[in-house]
C-alpha positions in Angstrom: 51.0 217.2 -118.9 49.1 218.4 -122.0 45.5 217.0 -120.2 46.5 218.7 -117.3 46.2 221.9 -118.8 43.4 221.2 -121.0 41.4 220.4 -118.2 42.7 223.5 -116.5 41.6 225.9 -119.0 38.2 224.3 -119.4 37.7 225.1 -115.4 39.3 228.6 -115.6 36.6 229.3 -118.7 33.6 228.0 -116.7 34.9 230.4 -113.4 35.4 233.2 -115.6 32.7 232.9 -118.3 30.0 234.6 -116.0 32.9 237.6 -115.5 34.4 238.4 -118.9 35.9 237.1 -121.9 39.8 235.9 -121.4 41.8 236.2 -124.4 43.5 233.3 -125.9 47.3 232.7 -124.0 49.8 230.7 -125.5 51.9 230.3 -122.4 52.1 227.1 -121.0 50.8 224.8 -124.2 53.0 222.2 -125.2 53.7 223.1 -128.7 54.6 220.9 -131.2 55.3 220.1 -134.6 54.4 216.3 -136.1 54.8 214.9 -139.1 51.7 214.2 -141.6 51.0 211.4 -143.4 47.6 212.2 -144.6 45.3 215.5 -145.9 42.3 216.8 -145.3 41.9 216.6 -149.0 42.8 213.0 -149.0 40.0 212.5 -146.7 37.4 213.8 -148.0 38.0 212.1 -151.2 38.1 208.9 -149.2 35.0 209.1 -146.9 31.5 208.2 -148.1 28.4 208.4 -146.3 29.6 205.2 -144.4 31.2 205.4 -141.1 35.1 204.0 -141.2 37.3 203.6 -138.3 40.6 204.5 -138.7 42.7 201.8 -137.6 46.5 203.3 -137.5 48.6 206.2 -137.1 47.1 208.6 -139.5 47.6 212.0 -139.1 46.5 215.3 -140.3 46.7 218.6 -139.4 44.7 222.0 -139.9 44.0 225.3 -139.4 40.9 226.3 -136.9 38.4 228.4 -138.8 35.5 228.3 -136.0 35.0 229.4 -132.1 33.1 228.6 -129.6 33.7 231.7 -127.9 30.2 233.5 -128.7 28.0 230.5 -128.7 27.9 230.0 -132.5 29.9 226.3 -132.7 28.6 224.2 -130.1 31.6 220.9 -129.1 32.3 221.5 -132.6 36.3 222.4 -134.2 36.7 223.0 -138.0 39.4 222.6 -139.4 41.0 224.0 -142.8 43.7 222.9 -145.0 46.4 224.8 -145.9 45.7 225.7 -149.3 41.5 226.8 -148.5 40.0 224.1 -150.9 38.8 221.4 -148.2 37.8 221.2 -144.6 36.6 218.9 -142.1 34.6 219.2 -138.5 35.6 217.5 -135.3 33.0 217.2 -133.0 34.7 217.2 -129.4 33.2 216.5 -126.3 34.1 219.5 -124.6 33.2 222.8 -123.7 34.8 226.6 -124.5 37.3 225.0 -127.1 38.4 228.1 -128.0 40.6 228.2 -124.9 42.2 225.3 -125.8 42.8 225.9 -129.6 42.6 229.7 -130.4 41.0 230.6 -134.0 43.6 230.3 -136.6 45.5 228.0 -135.0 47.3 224.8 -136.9 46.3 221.8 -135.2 47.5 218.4 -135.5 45.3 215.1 -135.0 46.1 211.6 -135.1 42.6 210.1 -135.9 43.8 206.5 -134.6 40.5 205.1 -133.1 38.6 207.9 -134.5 36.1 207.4 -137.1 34.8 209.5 -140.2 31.9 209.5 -142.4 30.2 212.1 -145.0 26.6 213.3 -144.1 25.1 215.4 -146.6 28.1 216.4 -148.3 29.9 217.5 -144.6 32.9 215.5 -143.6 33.1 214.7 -139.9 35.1 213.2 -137.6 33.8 211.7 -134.0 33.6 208.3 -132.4 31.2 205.4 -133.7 28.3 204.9 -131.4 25.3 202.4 -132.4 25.9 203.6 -136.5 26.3 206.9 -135.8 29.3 209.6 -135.2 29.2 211.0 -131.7 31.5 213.3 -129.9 35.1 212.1 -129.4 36.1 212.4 -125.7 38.3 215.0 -123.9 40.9 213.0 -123.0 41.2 211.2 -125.8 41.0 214.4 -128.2 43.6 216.3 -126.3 45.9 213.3 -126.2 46.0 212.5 -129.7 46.3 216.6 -131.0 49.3 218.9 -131.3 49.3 222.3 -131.3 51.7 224.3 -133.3 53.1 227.5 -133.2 51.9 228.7 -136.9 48.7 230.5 -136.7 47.1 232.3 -140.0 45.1 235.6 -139.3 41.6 235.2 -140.2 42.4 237.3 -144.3 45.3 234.6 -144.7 42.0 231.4 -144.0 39.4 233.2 -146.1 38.1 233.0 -149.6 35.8 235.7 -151.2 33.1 234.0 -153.3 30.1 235.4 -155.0 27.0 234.2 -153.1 25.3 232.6 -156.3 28.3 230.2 -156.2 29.1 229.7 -152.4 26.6 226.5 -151.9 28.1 223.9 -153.1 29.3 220.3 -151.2 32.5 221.0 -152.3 33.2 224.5 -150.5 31.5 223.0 -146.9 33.6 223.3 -143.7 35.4 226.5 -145.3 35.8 230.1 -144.5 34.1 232.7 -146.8 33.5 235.9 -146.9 30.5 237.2 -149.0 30.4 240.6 -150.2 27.8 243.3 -151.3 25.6 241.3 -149.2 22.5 242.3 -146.9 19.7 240.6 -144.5 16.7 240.1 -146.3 14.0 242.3 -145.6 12.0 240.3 -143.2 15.0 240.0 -141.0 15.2 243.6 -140.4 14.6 245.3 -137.5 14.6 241.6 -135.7 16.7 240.4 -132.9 19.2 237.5 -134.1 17.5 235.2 -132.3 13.7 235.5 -131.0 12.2 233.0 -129.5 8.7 233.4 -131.3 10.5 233.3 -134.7 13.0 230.5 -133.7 12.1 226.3 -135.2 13.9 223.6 -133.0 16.1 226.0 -131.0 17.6 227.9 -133.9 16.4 231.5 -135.5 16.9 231.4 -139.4 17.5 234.7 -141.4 18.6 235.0 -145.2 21.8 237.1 -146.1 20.7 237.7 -149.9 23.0 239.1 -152.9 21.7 241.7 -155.7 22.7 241.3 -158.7 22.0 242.0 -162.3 21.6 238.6 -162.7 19.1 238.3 -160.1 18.7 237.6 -156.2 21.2 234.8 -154.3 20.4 234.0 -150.8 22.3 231.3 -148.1 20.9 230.9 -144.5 22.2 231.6 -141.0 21.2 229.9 -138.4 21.3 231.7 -134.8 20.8 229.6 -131.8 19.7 230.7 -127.9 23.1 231.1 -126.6 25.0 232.8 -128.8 26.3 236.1 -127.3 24.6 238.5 -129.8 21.2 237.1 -129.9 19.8 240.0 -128.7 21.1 242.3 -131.5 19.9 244.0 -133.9 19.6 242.6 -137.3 21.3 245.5 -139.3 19.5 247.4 -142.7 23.1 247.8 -144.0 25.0 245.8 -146.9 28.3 245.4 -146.6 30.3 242.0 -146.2 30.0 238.6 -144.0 32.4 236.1 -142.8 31.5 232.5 -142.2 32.1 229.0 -142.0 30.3 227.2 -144.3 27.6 224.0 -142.7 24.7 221.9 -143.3 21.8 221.4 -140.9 20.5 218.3 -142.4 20.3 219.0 -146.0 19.9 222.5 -145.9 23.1 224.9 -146.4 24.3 227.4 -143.0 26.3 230.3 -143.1 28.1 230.2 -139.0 28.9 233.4 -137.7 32.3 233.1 -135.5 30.9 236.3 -134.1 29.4 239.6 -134.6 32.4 241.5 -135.9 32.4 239.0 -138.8 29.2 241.2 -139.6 30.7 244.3 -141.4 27.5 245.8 -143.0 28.5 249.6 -143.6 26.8 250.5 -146.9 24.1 251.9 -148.1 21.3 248.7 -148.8 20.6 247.8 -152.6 17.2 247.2 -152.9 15.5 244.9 -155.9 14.6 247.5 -158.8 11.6 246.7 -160.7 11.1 249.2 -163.6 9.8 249.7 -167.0 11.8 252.4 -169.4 12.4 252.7 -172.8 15.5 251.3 -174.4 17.1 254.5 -175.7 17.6 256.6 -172.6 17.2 260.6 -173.1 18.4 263.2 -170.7 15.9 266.3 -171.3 17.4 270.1 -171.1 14.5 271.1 -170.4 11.0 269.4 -169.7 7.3 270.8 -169.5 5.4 267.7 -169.0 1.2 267.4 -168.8 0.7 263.4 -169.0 -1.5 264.5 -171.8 -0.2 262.4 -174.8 -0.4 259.2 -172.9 -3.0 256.3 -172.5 -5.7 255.8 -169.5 -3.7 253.4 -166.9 -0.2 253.1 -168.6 2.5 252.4 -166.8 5.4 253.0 -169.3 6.1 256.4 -170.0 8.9 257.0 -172.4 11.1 258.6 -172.0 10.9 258.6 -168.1 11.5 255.9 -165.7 8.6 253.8 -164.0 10.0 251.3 -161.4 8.9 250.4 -157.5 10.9 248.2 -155.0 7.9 247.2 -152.8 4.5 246.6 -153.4 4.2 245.6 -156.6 2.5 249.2 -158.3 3.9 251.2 -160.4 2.7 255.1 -160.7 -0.4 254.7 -163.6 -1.5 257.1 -165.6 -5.3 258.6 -164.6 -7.7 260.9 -166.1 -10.4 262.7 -164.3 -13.0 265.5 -166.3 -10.8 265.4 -169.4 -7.1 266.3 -167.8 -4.7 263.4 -167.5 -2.0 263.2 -164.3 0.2 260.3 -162.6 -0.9 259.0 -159.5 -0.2 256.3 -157.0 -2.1 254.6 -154.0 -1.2 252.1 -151.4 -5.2 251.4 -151.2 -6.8 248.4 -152.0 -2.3 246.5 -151.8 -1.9 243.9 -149.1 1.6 244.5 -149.3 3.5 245.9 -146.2 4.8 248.3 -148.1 4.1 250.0 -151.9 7.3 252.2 -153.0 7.1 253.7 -156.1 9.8 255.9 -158.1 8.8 257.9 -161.1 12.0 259.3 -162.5 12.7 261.9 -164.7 16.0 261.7 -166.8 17.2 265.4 -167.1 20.6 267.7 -167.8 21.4 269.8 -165.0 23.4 273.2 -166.3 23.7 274.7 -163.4 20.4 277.3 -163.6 17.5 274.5 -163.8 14.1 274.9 -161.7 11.8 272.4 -160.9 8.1 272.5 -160.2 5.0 270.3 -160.6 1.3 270.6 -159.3 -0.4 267.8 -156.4 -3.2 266.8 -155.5 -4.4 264.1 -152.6 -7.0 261.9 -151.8 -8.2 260.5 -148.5 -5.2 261.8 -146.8 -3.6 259.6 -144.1 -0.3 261.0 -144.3 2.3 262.2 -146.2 3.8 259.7 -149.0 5.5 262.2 -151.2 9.1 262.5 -151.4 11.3 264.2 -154.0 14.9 263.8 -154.8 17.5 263.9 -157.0 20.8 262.7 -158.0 23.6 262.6 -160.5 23.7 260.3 -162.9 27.1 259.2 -162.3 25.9 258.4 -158.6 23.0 256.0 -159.3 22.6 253.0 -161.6 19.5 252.9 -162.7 19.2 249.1 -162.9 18.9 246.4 -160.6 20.1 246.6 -158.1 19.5 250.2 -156.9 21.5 252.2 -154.2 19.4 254.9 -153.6 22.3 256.0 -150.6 23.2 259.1 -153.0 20.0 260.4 -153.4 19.4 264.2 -152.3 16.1 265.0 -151.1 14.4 268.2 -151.8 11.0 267.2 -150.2 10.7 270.3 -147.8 10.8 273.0 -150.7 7.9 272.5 -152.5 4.5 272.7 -150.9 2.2 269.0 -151.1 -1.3 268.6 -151.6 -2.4 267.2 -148.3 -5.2 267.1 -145.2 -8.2 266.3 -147.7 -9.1 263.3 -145.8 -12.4 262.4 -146.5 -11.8 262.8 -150.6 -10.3 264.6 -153.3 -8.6 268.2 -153.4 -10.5 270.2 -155.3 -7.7 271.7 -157.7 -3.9 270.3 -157.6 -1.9 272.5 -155.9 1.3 274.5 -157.6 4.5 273.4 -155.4 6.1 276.7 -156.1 9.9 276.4 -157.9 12.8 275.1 -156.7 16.2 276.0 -158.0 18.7 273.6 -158.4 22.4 274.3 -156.7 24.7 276.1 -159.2 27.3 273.8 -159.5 24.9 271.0 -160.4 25.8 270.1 -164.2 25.5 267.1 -166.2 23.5 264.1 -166.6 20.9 263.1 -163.7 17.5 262.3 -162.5 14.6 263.9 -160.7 12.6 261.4 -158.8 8.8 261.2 -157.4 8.7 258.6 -154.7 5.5 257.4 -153.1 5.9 255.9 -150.2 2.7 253.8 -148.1 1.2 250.9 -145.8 -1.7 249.5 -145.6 -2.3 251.9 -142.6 -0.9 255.1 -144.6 -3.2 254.8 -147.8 -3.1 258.4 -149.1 -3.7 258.7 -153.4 -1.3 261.1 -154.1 -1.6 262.6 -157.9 0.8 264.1 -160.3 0.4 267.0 -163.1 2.4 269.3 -165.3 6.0 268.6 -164.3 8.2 271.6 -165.7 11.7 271.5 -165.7 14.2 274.5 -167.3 
């Protein structure tokens, strides 16, 4: 009876799967309860990386942590034990598993005739074929599994794990979910899978952590068929939920599917800077870059930092007057972004204004902002999703495109909102390409 309707739902998923997606139905399954007389634990303490055939009633059972359903798992079920420390992946010879045994699920599986083995860490079940573990068949998977009536929603089968410690053998065929996580930059704006960017079928993208402690990345692999391949990679951070893999030696993050992608934040960005130790928040600040070196880059007490590019803003002189300026000439970076920030006590009356000057205009890279203190770290990493921009109120140096402006150019004065009061920051931000190459310069900064 039970391969009956295992066959059946594998015919109703290839009629329908051209149509829509059919959600998981319990009626008509057998259900049933057996008794265990082995772990998943106890088998992966038992395997090596040689194949053993399992020779008697031995039986485990399980609770399915992957799908099929979008493409991601491919005649593959993982199963979890009970208590989240160890897992193990049947590879099945069958297609749209899902229908079969719905995510969640407790599973049981006599592995009599089956055999196991451990390949680079990864515990598997199959069938020996000429010294290697192939997929078990249909009919004999469906015959030797039961399928309970306890399901666990997908909070009750994860763990939440820092990303610096998720790659380890010992957390492989598990479900985690990473948090304060993000796509690598080189990701963004990709599909998940293009076929120019894809090695042996399969489209690899970093999800990396930011920490104080540094940068953690794990990979995810995105093949042809899944169902999202063709979107968007998103800028966000935010949290991830996978399963755990190795292809070959190399550790994969599987995506059930693309609501397991909940990237909602604003994206922390790596924060290089240079600042002096003892930070000062200035009442009031009339600033000429006078008292500083040719070509420094620290300025104390103020903030130098950039997240791309590699520049930070350097102090330059020209006919005896001293200003800051920044260029994305002459950098074979994609992109130079560099912050100047000024460390300042709002009370509620302050004005802010400051003289610029460009050179070989190509476009505008100027931006100014600020921000509370209480609202942005200034440390790595850097959220920069509080920052309020007050670009469009001053008037930028701009248009001299074949050279210098001949005087810097007063921005006129801003005044800050009245019930702006405590500690924050102003911030200068350059922004270029190697297409948008403007110098933009920096003078006499006055704040009161």
């Amino acid at each position: 009876m039970k391969k009956l309707i295992f066959l059946f739902f594998i015919v109703v998923s290839i009629l329908y799967s051209c149509q829509k997606d059919e959600q998981y139905s319990p009626e008509g399954i057998d259900f049933q309860e057996w008794e265990t007389n082995f772990s998943i634990q106890e088998l992966n303490q038992n395997a090596s990386d040689t194949i053993q055939t399992v020779t008697n009633d031995v039986i485990i059972s399980g609770y399915v942590i992957s799908t099929d359903k979008d493409g991601s798992f491919y005649k593959t079920i993982v199963l979890q034990n009970q208590e989240k420390t160890h897992g193990v992946s049947l590879s099945v010879d069958a297609y749209s598993l899902y229908t079969y045994v719905d995510f969640g699920r407790k599973i049981y599986v006599n592995l009599k005739g089956m055999s196991y083995v451990k390949q680079n860490g990864t515990l598997q079940i199959g069938t020996e074929n000429s010294g290697k573990i192939s997929p078990i068949a249909s009919e004999i998977f469906q015959s030797q599994t039961a399928i309970s009536t306890k399901k666990k929603s997908q909070e009750e089968l994860i763990k939440v794990v820092k990303l610096s410690d998720l790659k380890t053998n010992e957390h492989l065929n598990q479900l985690f979910k990473i948090e304060d996580v993000q796509f690598s930059e080189e990701s963004i704006g990709q599909k998940y899978y293009e076929e120019s960017k894809a090695y042996m079928g399969y489209h690899t993208h970093k999800i990396d952590q930011i920490t104080t402690e540094g940068t953690s990345f794990v990979n995810t692999q995105i093949n042809q068929y899944v169902k999202f391949v063709n979107e968007t990679v998103p800028i966000q951070r935010g949290e991830i939920v996978g399963v755990l893999t190795k292809r070959g030696s190399s550790y994969n993050f599987v995506l059930n599917q693309l609501e397991d992608v909940q990237l909602t934040r604003g994206r922390y960005y790596p924060f290089s800077m240079l600042k002096s130790e003892n930070e000062e928040f200035a009442i009031s600040i009339n600033e000429s870059f006078e008292t500083y070196l040719n070509n420094q880059t620290l300025f104390a007490p103020y903030i130098n930092a950039y997240v791309h590019g590699g520049k930070y803003w350097q102090l330059r002189s020209y006919q005896g007057n001293k200003y800051l300026q920044s260029t994305a000439y002459g950098n074979s970076e994609s992109i130079t972004e560099s912050y100047f920030i000024v460390p300042v006590y709002f009370n509620g009356s302050n004005t802010l204004s400051f003289q610029t000057k460009d050179g070989y205009y190509r476009g505008d890279v100027l931006k100014v902002y600020y921000v509370k203190a209480a609202e942005f770290q200034c440390q790595q990493p850097v959220d920069f999703e509080n920052l309020i921009e007050i670009t469009d109120h001053f008037t930028i140096s701009k248009d001299n495109e074949s050279g210098y402006g001949s005087t810097f150019v007063d921005s006129g004065t801003y005044q800050f909102p009245s019930q702006l009061v405590g500690e924050g920051y102003i911030m200068f931000t350059y922004k270029g390409n190697p297409e948008l190459t403007t110098t933009m310069q920096i003078d006499n900064i006055i704040f009161q």
